[in-house]
N, C-alpha and C positions, 0 to 999 in steps of 0.2 A: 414333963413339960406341958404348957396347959395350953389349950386353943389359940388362947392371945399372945402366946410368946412365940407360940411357933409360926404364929399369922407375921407377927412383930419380924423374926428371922428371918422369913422367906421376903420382906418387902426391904429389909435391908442388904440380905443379898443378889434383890434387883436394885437395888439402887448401885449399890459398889461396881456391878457389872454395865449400866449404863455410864458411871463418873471413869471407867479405865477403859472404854471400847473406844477404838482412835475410830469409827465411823462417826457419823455426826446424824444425831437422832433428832425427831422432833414430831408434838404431836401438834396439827392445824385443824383449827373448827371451820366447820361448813361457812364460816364469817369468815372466812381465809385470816384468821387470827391466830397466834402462837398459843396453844395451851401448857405446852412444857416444852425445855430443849433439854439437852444434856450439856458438860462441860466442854467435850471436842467443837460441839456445832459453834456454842457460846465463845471458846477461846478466840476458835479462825476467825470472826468476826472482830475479835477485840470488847469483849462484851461481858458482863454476868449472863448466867441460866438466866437470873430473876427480870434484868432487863425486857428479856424478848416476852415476857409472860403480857400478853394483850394485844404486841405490833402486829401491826398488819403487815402479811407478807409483800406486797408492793411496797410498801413502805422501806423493808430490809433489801430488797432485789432490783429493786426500782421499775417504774409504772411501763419502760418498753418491752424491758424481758417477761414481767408477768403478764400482761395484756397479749405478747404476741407469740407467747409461749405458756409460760407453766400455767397462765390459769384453763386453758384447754387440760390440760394432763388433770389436775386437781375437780372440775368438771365431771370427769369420768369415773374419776377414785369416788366423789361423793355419790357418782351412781349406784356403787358398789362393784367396780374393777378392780382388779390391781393393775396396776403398770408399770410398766419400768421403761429405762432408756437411761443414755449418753449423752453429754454437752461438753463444751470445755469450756472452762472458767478460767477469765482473767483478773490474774491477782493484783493488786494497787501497785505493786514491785515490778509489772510486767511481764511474768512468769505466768506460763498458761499452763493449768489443772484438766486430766480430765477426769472427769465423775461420772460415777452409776447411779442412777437415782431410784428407787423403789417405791413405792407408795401404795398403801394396803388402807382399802377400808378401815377405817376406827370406829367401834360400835359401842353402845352404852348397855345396858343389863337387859335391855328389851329388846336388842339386836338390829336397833334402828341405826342405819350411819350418822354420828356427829362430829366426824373429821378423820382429814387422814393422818398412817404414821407415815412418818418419811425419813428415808434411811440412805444419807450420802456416803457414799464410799471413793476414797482419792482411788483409781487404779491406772495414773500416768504410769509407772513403772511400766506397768503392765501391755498398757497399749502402746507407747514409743518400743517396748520390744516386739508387740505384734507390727506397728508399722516398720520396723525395720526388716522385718522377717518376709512383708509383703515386698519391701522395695526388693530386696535382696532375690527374691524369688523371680522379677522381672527387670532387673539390673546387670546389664554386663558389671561383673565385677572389677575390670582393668579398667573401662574408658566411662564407667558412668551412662551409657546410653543405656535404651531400650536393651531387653535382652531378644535370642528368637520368639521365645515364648511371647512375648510381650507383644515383639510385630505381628505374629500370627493371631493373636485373639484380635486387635486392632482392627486386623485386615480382613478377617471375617466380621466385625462390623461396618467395616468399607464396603463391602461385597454387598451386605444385606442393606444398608443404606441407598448403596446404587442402584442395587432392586426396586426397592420401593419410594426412592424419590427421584427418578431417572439422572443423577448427576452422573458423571466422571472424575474417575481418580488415575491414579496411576501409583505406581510401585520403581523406582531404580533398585537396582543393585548395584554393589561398586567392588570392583574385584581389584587389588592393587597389581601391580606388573612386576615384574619380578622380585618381589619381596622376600623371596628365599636370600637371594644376592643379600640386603640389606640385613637378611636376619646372620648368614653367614657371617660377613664381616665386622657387623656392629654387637654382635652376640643378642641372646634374648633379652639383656636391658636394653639395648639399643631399640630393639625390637617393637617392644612395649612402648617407649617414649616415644617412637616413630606414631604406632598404632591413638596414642594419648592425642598427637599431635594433631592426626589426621580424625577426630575425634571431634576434636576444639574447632576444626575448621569445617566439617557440616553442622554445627553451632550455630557458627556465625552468618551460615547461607541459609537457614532452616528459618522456618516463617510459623504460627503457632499453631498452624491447620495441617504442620509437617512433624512426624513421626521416625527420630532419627533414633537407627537401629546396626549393633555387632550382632551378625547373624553367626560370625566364629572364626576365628584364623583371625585372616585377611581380609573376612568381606565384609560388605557394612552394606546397609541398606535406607533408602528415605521412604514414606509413606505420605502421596499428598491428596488432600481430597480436592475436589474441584476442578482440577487440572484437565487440560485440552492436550493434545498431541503436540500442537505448537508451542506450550508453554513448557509442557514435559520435557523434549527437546532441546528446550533454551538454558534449562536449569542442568539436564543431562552435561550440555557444553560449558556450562560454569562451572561445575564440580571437575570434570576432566582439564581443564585449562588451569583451574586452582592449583588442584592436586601438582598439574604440571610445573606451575609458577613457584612452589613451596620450597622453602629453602629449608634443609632438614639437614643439621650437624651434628656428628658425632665423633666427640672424644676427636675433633679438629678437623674431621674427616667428611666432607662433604655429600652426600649422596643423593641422584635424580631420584624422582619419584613420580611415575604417572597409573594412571589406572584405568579400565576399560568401565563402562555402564552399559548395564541391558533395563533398556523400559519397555515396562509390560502394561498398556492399557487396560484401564478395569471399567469395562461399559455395561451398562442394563445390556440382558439377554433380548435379542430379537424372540418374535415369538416363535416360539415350536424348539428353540435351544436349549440346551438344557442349562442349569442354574450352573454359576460363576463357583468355583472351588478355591480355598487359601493352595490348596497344594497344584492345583493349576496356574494360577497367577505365579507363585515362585519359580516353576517349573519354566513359565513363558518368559520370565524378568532371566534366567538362569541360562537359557536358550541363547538370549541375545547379549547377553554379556561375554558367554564363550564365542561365539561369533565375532564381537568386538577385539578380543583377545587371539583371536585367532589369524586375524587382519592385518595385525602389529600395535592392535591395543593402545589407548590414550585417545580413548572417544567412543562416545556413545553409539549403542546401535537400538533402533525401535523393532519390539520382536513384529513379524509379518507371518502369519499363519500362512501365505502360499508362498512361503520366500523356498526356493530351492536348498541354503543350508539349514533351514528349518526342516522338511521335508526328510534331507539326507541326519540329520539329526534324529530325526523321531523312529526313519529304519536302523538308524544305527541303536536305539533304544529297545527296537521290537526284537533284534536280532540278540542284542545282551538278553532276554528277558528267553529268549529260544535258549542260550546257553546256559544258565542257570535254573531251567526244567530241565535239563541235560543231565546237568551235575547234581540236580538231588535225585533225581530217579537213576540214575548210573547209566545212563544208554547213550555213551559215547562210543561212538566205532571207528579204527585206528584205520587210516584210507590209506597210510604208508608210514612202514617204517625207516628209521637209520640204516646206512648204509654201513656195519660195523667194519669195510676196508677201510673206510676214509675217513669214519670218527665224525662225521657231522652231525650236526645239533639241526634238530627238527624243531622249526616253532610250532605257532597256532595254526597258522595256513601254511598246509604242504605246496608246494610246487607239484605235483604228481595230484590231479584230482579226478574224481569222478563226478560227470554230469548226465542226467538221466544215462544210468548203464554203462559210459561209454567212457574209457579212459582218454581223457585230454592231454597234448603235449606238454611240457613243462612250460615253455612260453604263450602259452595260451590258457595258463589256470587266471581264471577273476579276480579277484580283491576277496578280503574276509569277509565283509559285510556283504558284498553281490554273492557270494557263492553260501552263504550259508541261508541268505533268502529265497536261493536257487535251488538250494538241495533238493533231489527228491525223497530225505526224509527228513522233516523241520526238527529229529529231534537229535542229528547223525552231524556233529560237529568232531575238528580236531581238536585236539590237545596236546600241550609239548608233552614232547617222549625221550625227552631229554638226548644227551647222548652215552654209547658205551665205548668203552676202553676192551679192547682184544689185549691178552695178555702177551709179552712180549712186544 
């Protein structure tokens, strides 16, 4: 085979691979003019290759998109950059592309740039399955809201915002009230359509500076920036009054529905504080909602850092936190056992205690919580000890 044939073969076998590549090629002179296209670029267009050979790309894109976009990118490539990047393209049919665009210095035999190549690639497929994978990732899957994940990244930009531009937000939580009852009788479709239901209706109260979130189960939660104590409040008592007012049938069968709220204030830190935490603010929003719930529930409560069941709340927290340094180091000590004549079952806290050294009466042992913050040893808790059966 002789020089010219096989010069002749390798230009034909770039050409065939430019007329079958579904990308859309094209080479543009420093003139922002078409030097060549391929058939893909030319088809989508409606066009011959040979048409585009001299248009000016404004001309094919028109003068707002190139002016306020590509000819910055084309700029660059003539510098001698590559670049790349993503747009989405809308088609005359109203169907929206999105494209990867590429763009590599074009050089002539003295290696001086005389335009760029440019190399579109359709990859919608591609990215509608990355965005779905993003929604999906920050999606309750049952009701369409936020998921946790979603409110806690949010909320740490709540946090850092209130930081540095002294606003206020706040956070509710919304715990529904007996919803085991409604899951019991309406079964878990019931359950679901309830959850669906009550879903559609912080929708409808949600404002677009609100952040509405299933944090799992039963609870749901809003995020609002801006918000004052008294506005917090007001909104706390429209969601519980909602909730309360909703009519919610199943399979003919009628069911109440209310829900407690705990709102957790999110203020810039005074000075010498220490900086505001996502897993504090849930913890305070979480506080006050048990509290609510605890009161008989179907109303908000605002958390209060010297509130007394706040308080009783945070020992009852340090004292779990004493029993579970208990239970991984094994250093529980049994203060009393079963009485195996009478067969009774020992719980957590015996009746029979000891306080510094001293055996106390049965009507005089403390609470679980007082007496294990009492101990004199933080790490010397009961444990059931079940009961035993004597034979015969």
């Amino acid at each position: 085979m002789t020089q010219f044939q096989h010069l002749n073969e390798r230009l034909s076998m770039h050409e065939e691979i430019l007329r079958q590549t579904t990308d859309r090629i094209s080479v543009i002179g420093t003139d922002y003019r078409y030097k060549m296209t391929n058939a893909a670029n030319a088809a989508f267009s409606g066009k011959s290759p040979e048409e585009f050979i001299g248009m000016h790309v404004r001309d094919h894109i028109g003068a707002e998109r190139f002016d306020h976009r590509a000819k910055a990118h084309f700029e660059r490539c003539f510098a001698g950059q590559s670049v790349e990047y993503e747009h989405e393209l809308k088609l005359p049919s109203g169907a929206m592309r999105h494209m990867r665009v590429r763009m590599d210095p074009y050089r002539d035999n003295d290696g001086e740039v005389t335009g760029a190549l440019i190399v579109l690639r359709d990859i919608t497929e591609a990215a509608l399955m990355a965005r779905m994978l993003r929604r999906q990732a920050r999606e309750d899957a049952l009701t369409g809201l936020a998921n946790r994940h979603a409110l806690q990244d949010e909320l740490q930009r709540v946090i850092e915002d209130t930081s540095s531009c002294r606003r206020t937000a706040v956070l509710l939580t919304i715990d529904l009230d007996g919803f085991k009852v409604v899951n019991d009788l309406a079964g878990h479709s019931g359950g679901d359509a309830l959850l669906k239901q009550i879903a559609g209706f912080l929708r409808s109260v949600a404002t677009p500076d609100m952040l509405c979130a299933r944090l799992g189960g039963d609870e749901f939660a809003v995020l609002c920036r801006g918000f004052r104590e008294a506005t917090a409040w007001d909104l706390g008592c429209r969601i519980t009054a909602g909730l309360s007012g909703m009519r919610f049938v199943w399979q003919g069968l009628p069911h109440a529905i209310t829900a407690s709220v705990g709102i957790a204030m999110i203020s810039p830190p005074r000075p010498g504080e220490p900086e505001l935490s996502v897993f504090q603010i849930l913890s305070e929003a979480d506080t006050a909602c048990l509290h609510a719930k605890s009161i008989g529930g179907a109303r908000p409560v605002i958390y209060r850092p010297d509130a007394d069941e706040t308080v009783a709340h945070r020992l009852d927290i340090g004292n779990l936190q004493i029993v579970r340094t208990a239970l991984e180091n094994d250093r529980f000590r049994a203060l009393h056992h079963a009485d195996p004549a009478h067969r009774r079952r020992i719980g957590a806290a015996s009746r029979g205690a000891v306080e510094g050294g001293r055996r106390r009466r049965p009507g005089a042992c403390p609470g679980r919580a007082d007496f294990i913050g009492r101990a004199p040893w933080p790490d010397a808790a009961h444990r059931p000890l079940g009961h035993r059966h004597e034979p015969g």
